[in-house]
C-alpha positions as YAML, in Angstrom:
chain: A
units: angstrom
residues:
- id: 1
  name: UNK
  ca: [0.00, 0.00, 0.00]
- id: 2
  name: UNK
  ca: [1.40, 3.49, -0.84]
- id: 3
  name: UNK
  ca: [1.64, 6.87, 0.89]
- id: 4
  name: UNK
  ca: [-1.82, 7.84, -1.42]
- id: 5
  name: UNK
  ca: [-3.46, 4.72, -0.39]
- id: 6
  name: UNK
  ca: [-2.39, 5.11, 3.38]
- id: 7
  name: UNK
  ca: [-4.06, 8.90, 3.05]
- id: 8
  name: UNK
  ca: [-7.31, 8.14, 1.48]
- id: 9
  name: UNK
  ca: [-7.79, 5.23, 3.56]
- id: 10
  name: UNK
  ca: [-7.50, 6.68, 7.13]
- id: 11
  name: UNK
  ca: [-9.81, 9.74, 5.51]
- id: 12
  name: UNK
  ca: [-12.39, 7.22, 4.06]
- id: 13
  name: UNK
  ca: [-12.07, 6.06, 7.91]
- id: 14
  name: UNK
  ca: [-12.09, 9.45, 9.74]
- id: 15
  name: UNK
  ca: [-14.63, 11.20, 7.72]
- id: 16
  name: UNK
  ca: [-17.87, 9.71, 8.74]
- id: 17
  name: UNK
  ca: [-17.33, 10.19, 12.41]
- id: 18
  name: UNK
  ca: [-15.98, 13.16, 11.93]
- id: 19
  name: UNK
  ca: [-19.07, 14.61, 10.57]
- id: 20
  name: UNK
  ca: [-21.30, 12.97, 13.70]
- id: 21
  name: UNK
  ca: [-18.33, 14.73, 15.94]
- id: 22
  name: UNK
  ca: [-19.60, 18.13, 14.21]
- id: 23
  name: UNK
  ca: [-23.15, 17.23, 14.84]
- id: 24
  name: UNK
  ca: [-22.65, 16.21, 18.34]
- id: 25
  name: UNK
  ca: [-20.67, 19.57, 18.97]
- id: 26
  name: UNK
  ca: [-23.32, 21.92, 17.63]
- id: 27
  name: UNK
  ca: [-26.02, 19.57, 19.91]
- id: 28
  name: UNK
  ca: [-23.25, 20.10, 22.74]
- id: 29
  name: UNK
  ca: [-23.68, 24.02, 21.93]
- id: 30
  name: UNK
  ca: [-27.12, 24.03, 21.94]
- id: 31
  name: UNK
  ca: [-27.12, 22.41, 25.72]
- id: 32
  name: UNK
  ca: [-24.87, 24.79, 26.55]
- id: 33
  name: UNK
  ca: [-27.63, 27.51, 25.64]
- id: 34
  name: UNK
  ca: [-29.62, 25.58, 28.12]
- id: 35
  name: UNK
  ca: [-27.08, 25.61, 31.03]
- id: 36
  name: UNK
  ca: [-26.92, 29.61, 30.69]
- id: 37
  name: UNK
  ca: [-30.09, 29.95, 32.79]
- id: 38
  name: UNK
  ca: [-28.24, 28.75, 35.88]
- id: 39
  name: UNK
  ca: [-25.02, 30.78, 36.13]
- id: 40
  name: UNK
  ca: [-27.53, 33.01, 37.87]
- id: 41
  name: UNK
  ca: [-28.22, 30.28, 40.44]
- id: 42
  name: UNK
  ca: [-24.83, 29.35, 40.37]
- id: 43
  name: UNK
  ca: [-21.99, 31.84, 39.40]
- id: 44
  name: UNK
  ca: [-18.76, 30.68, 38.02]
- id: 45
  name: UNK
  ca: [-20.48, 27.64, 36.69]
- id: 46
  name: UNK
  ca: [-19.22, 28.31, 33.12]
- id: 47
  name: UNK
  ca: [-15.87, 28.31, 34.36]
- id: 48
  name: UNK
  ca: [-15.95, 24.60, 35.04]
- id: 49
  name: UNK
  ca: [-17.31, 23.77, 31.61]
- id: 50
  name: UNK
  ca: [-14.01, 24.26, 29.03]
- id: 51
  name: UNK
  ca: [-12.12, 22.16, 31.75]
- id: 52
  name: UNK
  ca: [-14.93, 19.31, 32.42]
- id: 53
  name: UNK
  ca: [-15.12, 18.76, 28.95]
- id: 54
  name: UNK
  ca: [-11.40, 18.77, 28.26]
- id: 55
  name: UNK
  ca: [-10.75, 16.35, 30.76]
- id: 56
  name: UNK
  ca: [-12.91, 13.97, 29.12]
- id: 57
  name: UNK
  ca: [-10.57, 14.38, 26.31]
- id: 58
  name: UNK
  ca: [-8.29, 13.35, 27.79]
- id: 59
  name: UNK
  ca: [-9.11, 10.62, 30.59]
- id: 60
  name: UNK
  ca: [-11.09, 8.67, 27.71]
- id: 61
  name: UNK
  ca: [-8.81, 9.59, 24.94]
- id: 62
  name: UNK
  ca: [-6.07, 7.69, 26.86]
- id: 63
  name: UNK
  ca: [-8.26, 4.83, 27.63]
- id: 64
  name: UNK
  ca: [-9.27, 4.70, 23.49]
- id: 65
  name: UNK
  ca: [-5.42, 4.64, 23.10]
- id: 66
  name: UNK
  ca: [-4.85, 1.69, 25.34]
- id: 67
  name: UNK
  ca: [-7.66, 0.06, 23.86]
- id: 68
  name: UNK
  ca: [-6.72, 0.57, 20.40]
- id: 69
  name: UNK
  ca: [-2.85, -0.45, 21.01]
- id: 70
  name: UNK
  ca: [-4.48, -3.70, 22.73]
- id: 71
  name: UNK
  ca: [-6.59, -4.67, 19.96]
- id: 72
  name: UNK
  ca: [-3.13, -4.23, 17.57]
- id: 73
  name: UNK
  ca: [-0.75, -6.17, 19.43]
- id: 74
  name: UNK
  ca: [-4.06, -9.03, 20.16]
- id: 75
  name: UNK
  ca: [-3.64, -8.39, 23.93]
- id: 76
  name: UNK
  ca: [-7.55, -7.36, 23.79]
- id: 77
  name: UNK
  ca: [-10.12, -8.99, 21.70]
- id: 78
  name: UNK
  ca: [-13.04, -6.37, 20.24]
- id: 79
  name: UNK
  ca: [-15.82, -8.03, 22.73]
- id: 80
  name: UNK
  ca: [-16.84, -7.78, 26.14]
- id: 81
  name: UNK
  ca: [-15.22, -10.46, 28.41]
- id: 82
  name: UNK
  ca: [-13.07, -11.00, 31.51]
- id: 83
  name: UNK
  ca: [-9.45, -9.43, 30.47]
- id: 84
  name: UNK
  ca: [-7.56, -8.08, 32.98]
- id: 85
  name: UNK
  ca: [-5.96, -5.36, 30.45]
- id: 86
  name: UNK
  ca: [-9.18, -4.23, 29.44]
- id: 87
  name: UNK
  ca: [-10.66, -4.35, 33.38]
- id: 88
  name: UNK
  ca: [-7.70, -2.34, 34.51]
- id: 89
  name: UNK
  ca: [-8.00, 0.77, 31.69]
- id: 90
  name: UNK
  ca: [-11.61, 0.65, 32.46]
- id: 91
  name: UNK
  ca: [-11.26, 0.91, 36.31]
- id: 92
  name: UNK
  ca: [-8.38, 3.64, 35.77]
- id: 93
  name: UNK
  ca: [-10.26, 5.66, 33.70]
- id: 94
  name: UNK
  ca: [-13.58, 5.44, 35.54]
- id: 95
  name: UNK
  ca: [-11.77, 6.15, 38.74]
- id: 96
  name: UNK
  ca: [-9.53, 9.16, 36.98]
- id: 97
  name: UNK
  ca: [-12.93, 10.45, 35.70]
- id: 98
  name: UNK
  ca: [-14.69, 10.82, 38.76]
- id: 99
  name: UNK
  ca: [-11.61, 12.17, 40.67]
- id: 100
  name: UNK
  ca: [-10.73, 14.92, 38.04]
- id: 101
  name: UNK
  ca: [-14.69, 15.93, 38.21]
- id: 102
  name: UNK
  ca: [-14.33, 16.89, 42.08]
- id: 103
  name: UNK
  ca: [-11.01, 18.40, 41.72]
- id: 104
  name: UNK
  ca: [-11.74, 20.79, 38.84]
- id: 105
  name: UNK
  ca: [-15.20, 21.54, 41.56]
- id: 106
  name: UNK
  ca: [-12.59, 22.50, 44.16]
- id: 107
  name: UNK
  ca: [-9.95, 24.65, 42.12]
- id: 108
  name: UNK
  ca: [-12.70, 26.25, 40.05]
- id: 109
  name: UNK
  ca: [-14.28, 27.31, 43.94]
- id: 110
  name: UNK
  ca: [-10.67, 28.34, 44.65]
- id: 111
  name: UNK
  ca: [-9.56, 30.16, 41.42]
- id: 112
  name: UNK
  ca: [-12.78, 32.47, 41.86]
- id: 113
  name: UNK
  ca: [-12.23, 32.44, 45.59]
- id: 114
  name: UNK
  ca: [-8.70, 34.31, 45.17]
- id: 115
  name: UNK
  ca: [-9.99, 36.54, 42.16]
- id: 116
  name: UNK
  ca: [-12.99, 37.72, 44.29]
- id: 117
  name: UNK
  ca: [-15.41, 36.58, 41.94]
- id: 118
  name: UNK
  ca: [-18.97, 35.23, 42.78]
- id: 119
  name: UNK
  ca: [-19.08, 31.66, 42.97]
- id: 120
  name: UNK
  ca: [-21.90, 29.41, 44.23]
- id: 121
  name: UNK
  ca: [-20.85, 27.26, 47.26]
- id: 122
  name: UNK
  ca: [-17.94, 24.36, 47.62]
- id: 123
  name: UNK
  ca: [-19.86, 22.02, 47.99]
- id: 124
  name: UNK
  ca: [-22.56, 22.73, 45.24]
- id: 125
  name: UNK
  ca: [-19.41, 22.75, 42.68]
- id: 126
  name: UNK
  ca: [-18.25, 19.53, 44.10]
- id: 127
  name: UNK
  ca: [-21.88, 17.95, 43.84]
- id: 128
  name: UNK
  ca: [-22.10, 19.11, 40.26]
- id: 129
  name: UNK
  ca: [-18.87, 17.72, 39.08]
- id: 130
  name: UNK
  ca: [-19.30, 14.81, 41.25]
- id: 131
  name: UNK
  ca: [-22.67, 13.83, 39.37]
- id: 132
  name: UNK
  ca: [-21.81, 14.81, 35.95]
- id: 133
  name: UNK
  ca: [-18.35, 13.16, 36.40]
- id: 134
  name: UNK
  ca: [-19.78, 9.83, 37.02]
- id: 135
  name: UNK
  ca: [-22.39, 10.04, 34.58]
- id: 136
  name: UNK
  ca: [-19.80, 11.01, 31.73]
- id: 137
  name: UNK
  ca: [-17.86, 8.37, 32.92]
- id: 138
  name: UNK
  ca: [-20.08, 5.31, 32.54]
- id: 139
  name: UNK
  ca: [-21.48, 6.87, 29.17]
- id: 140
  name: UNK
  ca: [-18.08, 7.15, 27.77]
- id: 141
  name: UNK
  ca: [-16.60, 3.81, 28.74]
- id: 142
  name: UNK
  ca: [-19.31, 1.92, 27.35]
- id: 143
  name: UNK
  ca: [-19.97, 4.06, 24.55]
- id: 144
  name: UNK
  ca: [-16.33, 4.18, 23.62]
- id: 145
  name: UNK
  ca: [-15.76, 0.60, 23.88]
- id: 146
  name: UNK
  ca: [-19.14, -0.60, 21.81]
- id: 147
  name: UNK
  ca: [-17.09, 2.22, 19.19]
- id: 148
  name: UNK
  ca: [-13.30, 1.11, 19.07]
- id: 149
  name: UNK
  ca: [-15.13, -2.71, 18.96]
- id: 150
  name: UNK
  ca: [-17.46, -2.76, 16.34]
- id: 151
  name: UNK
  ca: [-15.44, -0.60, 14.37]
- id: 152
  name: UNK
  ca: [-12.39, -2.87, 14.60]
- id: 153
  name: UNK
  ca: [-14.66, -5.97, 13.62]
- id: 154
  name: UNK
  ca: [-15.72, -3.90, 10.81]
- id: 155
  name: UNK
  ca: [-12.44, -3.41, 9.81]
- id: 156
  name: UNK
  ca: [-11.73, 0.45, 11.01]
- id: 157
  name: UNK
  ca: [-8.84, 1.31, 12.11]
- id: 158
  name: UNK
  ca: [-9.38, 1.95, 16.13]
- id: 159
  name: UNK
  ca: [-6.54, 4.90, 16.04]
- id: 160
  name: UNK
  ca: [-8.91, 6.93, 13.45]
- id: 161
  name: UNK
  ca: [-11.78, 6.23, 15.44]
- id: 162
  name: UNK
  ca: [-10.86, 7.39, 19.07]
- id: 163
  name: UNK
  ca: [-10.25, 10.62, 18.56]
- id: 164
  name: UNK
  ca: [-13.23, 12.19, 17.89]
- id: 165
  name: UNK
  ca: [-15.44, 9.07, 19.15]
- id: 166
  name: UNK
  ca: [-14.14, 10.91, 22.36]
- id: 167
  name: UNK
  ca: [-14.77, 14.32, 21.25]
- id: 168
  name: UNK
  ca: [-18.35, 13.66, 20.35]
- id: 169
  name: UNK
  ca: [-18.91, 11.13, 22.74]
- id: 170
  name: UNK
  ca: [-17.61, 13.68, 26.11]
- id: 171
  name: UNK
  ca: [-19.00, 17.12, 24.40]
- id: 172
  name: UNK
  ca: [-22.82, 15.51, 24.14]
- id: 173
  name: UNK
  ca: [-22.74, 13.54, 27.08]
- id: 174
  name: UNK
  ca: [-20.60, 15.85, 28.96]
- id: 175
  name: UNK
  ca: [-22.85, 19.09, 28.37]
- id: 176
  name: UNK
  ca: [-26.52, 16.50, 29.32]
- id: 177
  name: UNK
  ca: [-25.42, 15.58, 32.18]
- id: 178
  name: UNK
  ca: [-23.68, 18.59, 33.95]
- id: 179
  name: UNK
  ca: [-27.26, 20.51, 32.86]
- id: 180
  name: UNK
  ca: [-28.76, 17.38, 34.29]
- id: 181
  name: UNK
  ca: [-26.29, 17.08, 37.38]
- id: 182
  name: UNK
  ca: [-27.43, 21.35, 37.85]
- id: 183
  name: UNK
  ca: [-31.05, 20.32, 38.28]
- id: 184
  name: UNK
  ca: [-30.45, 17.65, 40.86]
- id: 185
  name: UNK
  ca: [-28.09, 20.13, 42.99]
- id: 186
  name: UNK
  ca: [-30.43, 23.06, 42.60]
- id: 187
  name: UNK
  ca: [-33.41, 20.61, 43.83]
- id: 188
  name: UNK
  ca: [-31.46, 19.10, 46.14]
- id: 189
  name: UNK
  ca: [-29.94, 22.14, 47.60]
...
């Protein structure tokens, strides 16, 4: 295979999901639109949202990359069974998830602490992350693996899949459930 056919192959690849990645970012945009109502209710919640939904990025983009590298070097077969490579990544990156949510609650409180911004409470930051970390989490594991799997028994290419599988997969799910993890603090609080 030449350089041509190496090109038009990983675009042939890319392209499709890369379209549903541009689709799923204007949907992400229009949640966004949604979550505007509650900065009012709780000030300096837009700050969290670049850095949420960049840290899915890149907790699930490493865990697409492990996957993908597995399924190369046959260390991982593209189904769901008992694999202690595949168990580990997935407990890593649920547990990185969930701790990044909290901690980007607590320095976001902090950062507008030390500026002298508003900010809603501590621990309504925390219980927002906490909830919309978690949910992201579970929603991007799964979704990512059913992905990297079925497109690698198709035939795809895992490494032109993860990339924005990830994107799409953390700005959709990511923006849902931190407007859905706002309603359940602002009831609950």
């Amino acid at each position: 295979m030449g350089v041509w056919d190496d090109f038009w192959s990983i675009y042939r690849e890319a392209l499709p999901i890369l379209l549903i990645a541009l689709c799923g970012g204007l949907f992400a945009g229009l949640v966004l639109e949604g979550l505007i109502e509650s900065v009012e209710r709780f000030p300096g919640l837009l700050v969290m949202v670049p850095v949420f939904l960049a840290t899915r990025g890149n907790v699930y983009g490493a865990l697409g990359g492990r996957i993908s590298s597995g399924l190369h070097q046959g260390l991982i077969e593209p189904r769901f069974e008992r694999n202690d490579r595949l168990v580990n990544a997935v407990v890593a990156s649920f547990i990185n998830g969930i701790g990044i949510s909290v901690v980007i609650g607590v320095i976001t409180w902090l950062a507008l602490l030390i500026l002298g911004w508003d900010s809603a409470a501590l621990y309504e930051f925390v219980g927002i992350m906490l909830i919309s970390g978690v949910l992201t989490s579970v929603v991007m594991i799964f979704g990512l693996l059913i992905l990297i799997f079925a497109g690698y028994t198709y035939g795809y290419d895992p490494d032109n899949l993860v990339g924005p599988a990830v994107t799409t997969l953390g700005d959709i799910f990511g923006m849902l459930f931190l407007l859905l993890s706002v309603g359940i603090v602002e009831v609950i609080v």
